[in-house]
Each structure stands twice: as structure tokens, then as C-alpha cells.
C-alpha positions in Angstrom: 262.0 97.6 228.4 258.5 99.1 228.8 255.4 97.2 227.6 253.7 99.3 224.9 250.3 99.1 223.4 249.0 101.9 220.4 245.9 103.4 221.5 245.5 106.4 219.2 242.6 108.8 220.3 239.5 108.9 218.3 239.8 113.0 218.1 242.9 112.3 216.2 241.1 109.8 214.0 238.5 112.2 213.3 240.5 114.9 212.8 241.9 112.5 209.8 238.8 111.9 208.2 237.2 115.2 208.4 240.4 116.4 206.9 239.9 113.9 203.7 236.7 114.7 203.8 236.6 118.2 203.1 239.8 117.5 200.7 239.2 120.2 197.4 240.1 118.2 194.2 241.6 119.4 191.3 243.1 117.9 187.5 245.4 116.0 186.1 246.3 115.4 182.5 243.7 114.1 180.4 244.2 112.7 176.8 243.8 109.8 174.6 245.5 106.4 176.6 246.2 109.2 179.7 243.1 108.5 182.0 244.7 105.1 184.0 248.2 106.7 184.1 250.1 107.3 187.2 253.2 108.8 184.6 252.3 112.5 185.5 252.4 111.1 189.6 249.4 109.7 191.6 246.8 108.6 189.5 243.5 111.3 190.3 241.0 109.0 189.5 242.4 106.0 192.2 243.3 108.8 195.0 239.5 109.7 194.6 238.0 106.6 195.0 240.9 105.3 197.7 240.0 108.5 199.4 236.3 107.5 199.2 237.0 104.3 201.0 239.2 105.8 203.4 236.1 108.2 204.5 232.8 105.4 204.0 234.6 102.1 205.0 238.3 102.2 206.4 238.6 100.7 209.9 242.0 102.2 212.1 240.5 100.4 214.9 240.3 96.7 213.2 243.8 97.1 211.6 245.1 99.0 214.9 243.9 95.4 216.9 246.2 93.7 214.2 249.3 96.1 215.0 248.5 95.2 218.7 248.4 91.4 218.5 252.1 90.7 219.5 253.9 92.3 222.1 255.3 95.3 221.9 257.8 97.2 223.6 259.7 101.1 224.2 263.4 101.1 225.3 266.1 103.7 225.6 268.8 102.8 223.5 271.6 106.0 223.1 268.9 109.3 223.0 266.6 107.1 221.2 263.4 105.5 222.8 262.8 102.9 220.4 259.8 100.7 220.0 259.6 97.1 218.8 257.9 94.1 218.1 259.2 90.8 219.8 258.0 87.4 219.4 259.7 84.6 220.9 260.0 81.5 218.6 258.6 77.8 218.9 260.6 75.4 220.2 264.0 75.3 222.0 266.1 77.5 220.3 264.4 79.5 218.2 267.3 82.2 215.6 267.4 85.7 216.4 265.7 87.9 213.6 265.6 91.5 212.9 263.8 93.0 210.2 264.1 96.6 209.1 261.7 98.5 207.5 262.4 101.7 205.2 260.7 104.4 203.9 257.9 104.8 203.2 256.8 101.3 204.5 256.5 100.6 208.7 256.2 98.2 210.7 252.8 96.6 209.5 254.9 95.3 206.3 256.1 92.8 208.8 253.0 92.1 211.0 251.5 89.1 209.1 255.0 87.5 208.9 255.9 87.7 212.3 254.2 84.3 213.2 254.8 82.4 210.2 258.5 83.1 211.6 258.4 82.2 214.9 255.9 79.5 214.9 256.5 77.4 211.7 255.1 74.6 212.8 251.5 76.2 213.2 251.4 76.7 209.3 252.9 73.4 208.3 256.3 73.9 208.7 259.3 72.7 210.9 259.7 74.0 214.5 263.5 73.9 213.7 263.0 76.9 211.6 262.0 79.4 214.3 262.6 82.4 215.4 262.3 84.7 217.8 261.1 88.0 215.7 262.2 91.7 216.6 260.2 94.6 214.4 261.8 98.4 215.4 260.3 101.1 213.9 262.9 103.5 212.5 263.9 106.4 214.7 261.8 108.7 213.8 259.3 106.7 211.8 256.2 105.4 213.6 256.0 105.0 217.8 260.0 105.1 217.2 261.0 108.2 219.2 262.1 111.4 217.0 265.8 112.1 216.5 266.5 116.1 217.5 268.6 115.8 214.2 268.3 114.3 211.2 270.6 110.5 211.5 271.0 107.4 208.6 271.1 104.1 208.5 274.8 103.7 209.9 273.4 105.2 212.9 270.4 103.3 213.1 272.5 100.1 212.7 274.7 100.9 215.6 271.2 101.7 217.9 269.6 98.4 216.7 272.9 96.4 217.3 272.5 97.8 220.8 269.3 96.8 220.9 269.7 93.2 219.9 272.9 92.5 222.3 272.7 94.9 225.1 268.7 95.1 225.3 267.6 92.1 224.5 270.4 89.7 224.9 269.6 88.2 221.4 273.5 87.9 220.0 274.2 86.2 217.1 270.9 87.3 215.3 270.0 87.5 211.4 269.7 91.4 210.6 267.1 91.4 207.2 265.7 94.1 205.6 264.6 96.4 202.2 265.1 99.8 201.5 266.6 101.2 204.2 266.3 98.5 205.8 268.7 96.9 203.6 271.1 99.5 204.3 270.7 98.8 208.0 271.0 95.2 207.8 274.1 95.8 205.5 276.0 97.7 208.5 274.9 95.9 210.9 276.5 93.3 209.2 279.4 95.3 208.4 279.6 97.0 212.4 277.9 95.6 214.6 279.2 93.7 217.4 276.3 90.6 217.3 275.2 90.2 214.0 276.0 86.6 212.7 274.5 87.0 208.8 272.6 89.3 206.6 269.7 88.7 204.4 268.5 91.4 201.6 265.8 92.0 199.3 267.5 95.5 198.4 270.7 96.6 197.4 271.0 99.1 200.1 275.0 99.0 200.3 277.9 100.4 198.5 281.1 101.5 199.5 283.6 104.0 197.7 285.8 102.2 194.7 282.9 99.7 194.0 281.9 100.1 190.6 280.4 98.4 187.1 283.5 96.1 185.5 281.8 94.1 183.4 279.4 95.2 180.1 276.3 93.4 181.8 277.1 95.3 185.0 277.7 98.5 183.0 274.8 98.0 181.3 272.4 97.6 184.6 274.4 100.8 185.6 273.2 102.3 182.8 269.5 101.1 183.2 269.2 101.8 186.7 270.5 105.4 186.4 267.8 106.0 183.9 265.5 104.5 186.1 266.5 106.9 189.3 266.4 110.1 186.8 262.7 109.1 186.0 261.7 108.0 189.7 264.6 109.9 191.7 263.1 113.5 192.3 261.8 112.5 195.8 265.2 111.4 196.9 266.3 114.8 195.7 264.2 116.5 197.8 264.1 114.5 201.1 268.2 114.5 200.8 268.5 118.1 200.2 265.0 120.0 201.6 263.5 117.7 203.6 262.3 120.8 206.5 259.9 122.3 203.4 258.7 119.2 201.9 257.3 118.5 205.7 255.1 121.7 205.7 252.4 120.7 203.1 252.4 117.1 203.8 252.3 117.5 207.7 249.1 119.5 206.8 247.4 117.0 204.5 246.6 113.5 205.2 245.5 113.2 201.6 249.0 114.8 200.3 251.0 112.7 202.2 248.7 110.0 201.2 249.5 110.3 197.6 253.3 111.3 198.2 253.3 107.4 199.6 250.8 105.7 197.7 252.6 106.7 194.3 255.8 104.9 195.3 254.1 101.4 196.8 253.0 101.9 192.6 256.0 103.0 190.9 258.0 99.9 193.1 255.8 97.1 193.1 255.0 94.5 190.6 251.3 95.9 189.2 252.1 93.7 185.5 248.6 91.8 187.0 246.6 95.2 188.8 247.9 97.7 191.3 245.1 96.2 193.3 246.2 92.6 193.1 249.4 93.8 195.0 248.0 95.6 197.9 244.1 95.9 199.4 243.2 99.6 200.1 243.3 98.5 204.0 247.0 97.8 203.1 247.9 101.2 201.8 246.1 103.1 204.2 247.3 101.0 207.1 250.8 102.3 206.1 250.1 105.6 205.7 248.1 105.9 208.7 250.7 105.4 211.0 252.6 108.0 209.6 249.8 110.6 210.2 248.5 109.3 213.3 251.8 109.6 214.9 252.6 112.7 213.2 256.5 111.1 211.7 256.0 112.0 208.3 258.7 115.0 208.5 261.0 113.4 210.7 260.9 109.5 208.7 262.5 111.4 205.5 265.3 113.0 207.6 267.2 109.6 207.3 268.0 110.6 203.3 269.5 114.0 205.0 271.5 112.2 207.6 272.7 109.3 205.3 274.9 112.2 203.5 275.7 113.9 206.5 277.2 110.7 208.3 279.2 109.6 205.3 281.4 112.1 205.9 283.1 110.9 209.0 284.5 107.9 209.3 284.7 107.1 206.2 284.3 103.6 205.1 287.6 102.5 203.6 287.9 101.8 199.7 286.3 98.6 198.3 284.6 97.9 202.0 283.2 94.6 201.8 280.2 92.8 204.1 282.2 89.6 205.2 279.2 88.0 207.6 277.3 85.6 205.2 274.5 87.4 202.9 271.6 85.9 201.7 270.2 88.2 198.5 266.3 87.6 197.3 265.8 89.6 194.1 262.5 90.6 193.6 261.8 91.8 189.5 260.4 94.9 190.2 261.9 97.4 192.4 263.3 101.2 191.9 267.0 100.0 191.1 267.3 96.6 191.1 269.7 94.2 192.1 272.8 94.4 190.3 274.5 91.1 188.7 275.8 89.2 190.7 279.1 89.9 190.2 279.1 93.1 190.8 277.3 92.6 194.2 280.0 90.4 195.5 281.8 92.7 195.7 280.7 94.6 198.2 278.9 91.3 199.9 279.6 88.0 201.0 277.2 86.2 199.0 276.4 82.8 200.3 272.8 82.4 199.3 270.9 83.9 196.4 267.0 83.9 195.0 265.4 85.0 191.7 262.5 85.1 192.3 259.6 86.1 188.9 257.2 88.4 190.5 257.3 91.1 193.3 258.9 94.0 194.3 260.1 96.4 196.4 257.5 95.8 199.6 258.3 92.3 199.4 256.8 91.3 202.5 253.8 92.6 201.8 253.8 92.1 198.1 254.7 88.5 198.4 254.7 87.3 202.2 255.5 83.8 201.4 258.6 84.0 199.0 260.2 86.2 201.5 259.2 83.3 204.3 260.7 80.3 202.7 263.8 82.7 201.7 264.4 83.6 204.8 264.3 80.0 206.3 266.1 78.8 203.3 268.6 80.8 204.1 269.0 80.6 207.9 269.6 76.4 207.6 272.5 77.5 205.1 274.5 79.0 208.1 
């Protein structure tokens, strides 16, 4: 384990906002009830004045202090040189948490959690509740090292399995996560040799045989497939062509910008203002990590190399998660979670949440929920 601190150079960071700066605009659809819509993609009139603030007011340095106020670490697990966050919780034995991030989120979803989880007692909570907090950032996503081929979230889960028993010494730890992160978690769970439990706020596994019984569950098939031929085009392209898509938005902060900034929309619960969801620091936060460490080709491999390790071995029919599962179900999210029935299935549920409003970035979108379900939880092992 090598200590690690981000320290991006200011040329870079100029580079950025020169780049925004001199960005050419161009249309969108205009019409009668068409000039708030983000239906055609992301909305012109938002990108514009996001892109404004990222040029006259956004601060990498502030928000890069914030990324740097735990400890942070590099270590060579397989060909990876993974980097983490790890907090070691209050009191005298503190769980063992990983969370997993996906795409196109990082590790600063996590960053204002991370004491909340580990110190309970400093924000009114029990000491008994604690843990001690590992962040990774995806192989190939942020300070994570690249992968010289594209590799999924099996993969991943057998690197950060390593990383929690043979690294860190942490057995027995919670594996959590969304998006891919729940996909992570979920073999982890599945695979790896120290996880004790799983807790999701995706439905980021399914194995072969698995399918809708019941008319409810056929009818959230239904709905959800609808859903994913509506919002699913990007998954197309990072799964299949991910090598071209990396050209034009390696070239443009503001394209990649967009390209990320239209999902955190489409996923999250905006039924009160896209803005009430997220600040502007927030979004850009997130995507600046991807440009300032120059991952944004290499984070969408993972949708090429979940289809390329499914081929071998092959998880047996009707595979099933048997470590406990903890499920919160946020309302808004690109498929949501099936019922419940159908989700057993594939995973021992032990522990599940409804909760009324949030969505796919959970732990940005609604930091607390995810807290007390999490905790919640944990004292139900």
C-alpha cells in the first residue's frame, strides 16, 4: 500500500476550461412545451448555463481538498494498481465496508458518506454502528489504473475480494454498491472468499434460467424493457463500439460532459427540480475526474468486458447469491427493482427498503436513506 494524494496540475485544469470555453454551440429542437425537455438528450439551454458556471465559478481545487480529506491509497492487486479510500471506524470493532461505484458515477458519490459510516457517533448516532470504509475506484475509472483490455464486474469482484482479504486484511466485510457496483457487490457475494453479506440499491445480478413467473413480475418485465429501449442506446454502444465512442468524447470536456450529465437526469428523481437533486459542484465534481484523469474511454470498457467474461465459466442455471442481501429500492432508477419475488430468486433476501423518493445515485441523491439502510442492515446480521 502506497499513500496517495490527487494533485492534478493547473495546465491540465486550464486546458479544461479553455476547452469549454471556446465550446461552438449549436440547436436543439424547439416547439411549443419542447424548450425544458431533455427527451431529444441533454437539455441545450442547462448545458449552456452549467457550462457557464463551470468556466465563471467552478472550483477543482475546493472540491479536489474534499476528495483528499481521507486517506487514500495505490496497491497492486493482479495487473491492477488500484486506488482507494480507507477510513477506519470509531470504536473497537468497527464492520468492514466496501462500496462500489459504477458508471458514470466515481468515487466522490461516496465522499460525504464515508464519515457518517465510520464515525456514527460524531453525527448523533451509535459507535456500535461503525465502520471501517474502503472506496476503490473502478479499474479503469478515476486514479484506478487502466486495464490493457477491456474486464467486467466478475473480474473486478475477484480484484476487490483480493483487496479486502489479502490487502487489507478486512475479512468478513459488507460488499455494497449501485450500478455496477451492484453487480460487483453481487459476485463478490457470490465468489469471493471474504465477503460475509451484500447490500444493493441496484439490481445488478442475474443469472441464466431466472426469469418473470408471476403477471406482476411479467408486467415489470414488460415496463422495464420499454424503459431500456427508450434509455438503452448508450449501453448499445459502450457494449458493442466502445473504441469509437472514446474519440469524440476524449476530445471534448463539454461532450463528455453532456454524455454524463443526461444520465444523472434521466436516473434520478427530478419529480421536485433536476437542481434539487444535485448542485452544479456535484455534477461537475463527477465529471471532472473523468477528464482530469483522462478514464472516460477506458471506464465504459466494463459494458464490453461484462459480455466478453460471461462466456467462460459460465455461471450455472438458476445461480443464486446465498450470503445475506440487504435490497434498498430507490423509485426512480433506469430499470428498477423487480418484485420481490422475482428477486429472490437470484438473492438471499434478508432485509428490504422502499424507500418514496430517489434514484439511481443514491448516495448522492439521498445520503441519509442510504446511511440508516445500511446500518439497518448490518445490525440484522
Amino acid at each position: 500500500m502506497t499513500p496517495f494524494k490527487i494533485e492534478v496540475p493547473q495546465a491540465k485544469l486550464d486546458h479544461i476550461r479553455a476547452r469549454v470555453k471556446s465550446y461552438e454551440w449549436h440547436e436543439m429542437p424547439r416547439g411549443e412545451g419542447l424548450d425544458g425537455t431533455w427527451a431529444y438528450g441533454a437539455n441545450l439551454d442547462y448545458m449552456k448555463k452549467l457550462c457557464a458556471y463551470w468556466v465563471n465559478t467552478y472550483d477543482w481545487r475546493r472540491w479536489e481538498a474534499e476528495l483528499n480529506r481521507f486517506p487514500q491509497f495505490h496497491a497492486k492487486v493482479g495487473d491492477i494498481n488500484l486506488h482507494f479510500y480507507k477510513e477506519v471506524g470509531s470504536g473497537p470493532s468497527p464492520k468492514p465496508l466496501i462500496l462500489s461505484h459504477g458508471w458514470p458515477g466515481s468515487v466522490f458519490e461516496f465522499i460525504h458518506i464515508i464519515a457518517p459510516l465510520a464515525h456514527p457517533e460524531r453525527f448523533g448516532g451509535d459507535v456500535k454502528d461503525a465502520f471501517t470504509v474502503i472506496v476503490p475506484s473502478l479499474p479503469g475509472y478515476g486514479w484506478s489504473g487502466k486495464p490493457a483490455r477491456p474486464i467486467g464486474p466478475r473480474t473486478t469482484a475477484r480484484l476487490f475480494d483480493r483487496l479486502m482479504t489479502e490487502t487489507l486484511k478486512l475479512p468478513d466485510y459488507i460488499a455494497q454498491g449501485g450500478d455496477w457496483g451492484s453487480a460487483i457487490s453481487a459476485w463478490m457475494g457470490y465468489e469471493g472468499k471474504g465477503c460475509r453479506a451484500v447490500h444493493l440499491n441496484m439490481m445488478g445480478w442475474g443469472a441464466p434460467g431466472i426469469h418473470p413467473e408471476t403477471e406482476v413480475e411479467k408486467q415489470h418485465a414488460a415496463r422495464a424493457a420499454q424503459l431500456f429501449e427508450m434509455e438503452g442506446a448508450y449501453f448499445r454502444e459502450q457494449t458493442t463500439k466502445p473504441q469509437t465512442l472514446s474519440y469524440g468524447m476524449m476530445d471534448s470536456p463539454v461532450g463528455a460532459c453532456a454524455w454524463i450529465v443526461e444520465k444523472f437526469h434521466g436516473w434520478s428523481d427530478t419529480r421536485r427540480g433536476f437542481e434539487n437533486a444535485y448542485t452544479m459542484d456535484q455534477l461537475l465534481t463527477n465529471v471532472m475526474i473523468y477528464l482530469v484523469t483522462g478514464t472516460f474511454n477506458t471506464a465504459t470498457w466494463m459494458y464490453r468486458g461484462r459480455v466478453e467474461e460471461h462466456l467462460e465459466p459460465p455461471l450455472p442455471q438458476k445461480a443464486r447469491v446465498e450470503k445475506p442481501v440487504g435490497i434498498a429500492a430507490f423509485p426512480v432508477d433506469l430499470i428498477p427493482f423487480p418484485p420481490r419475488t422475482q428477486v429472490e430468486r437470484s438473492l438471499n433476501v434478508v432485509h428490504w427498503a422502499d424507500f418514496k423518493e430517489g434514484g439511481h445515485f443514491a448516495a448522492l441523491e439521498r445520503p441519509d436513506d442510504l446511511v440508516k439502510d445500511i446500518r439497518a442492515f448490518a445490525r440484522g446480521l
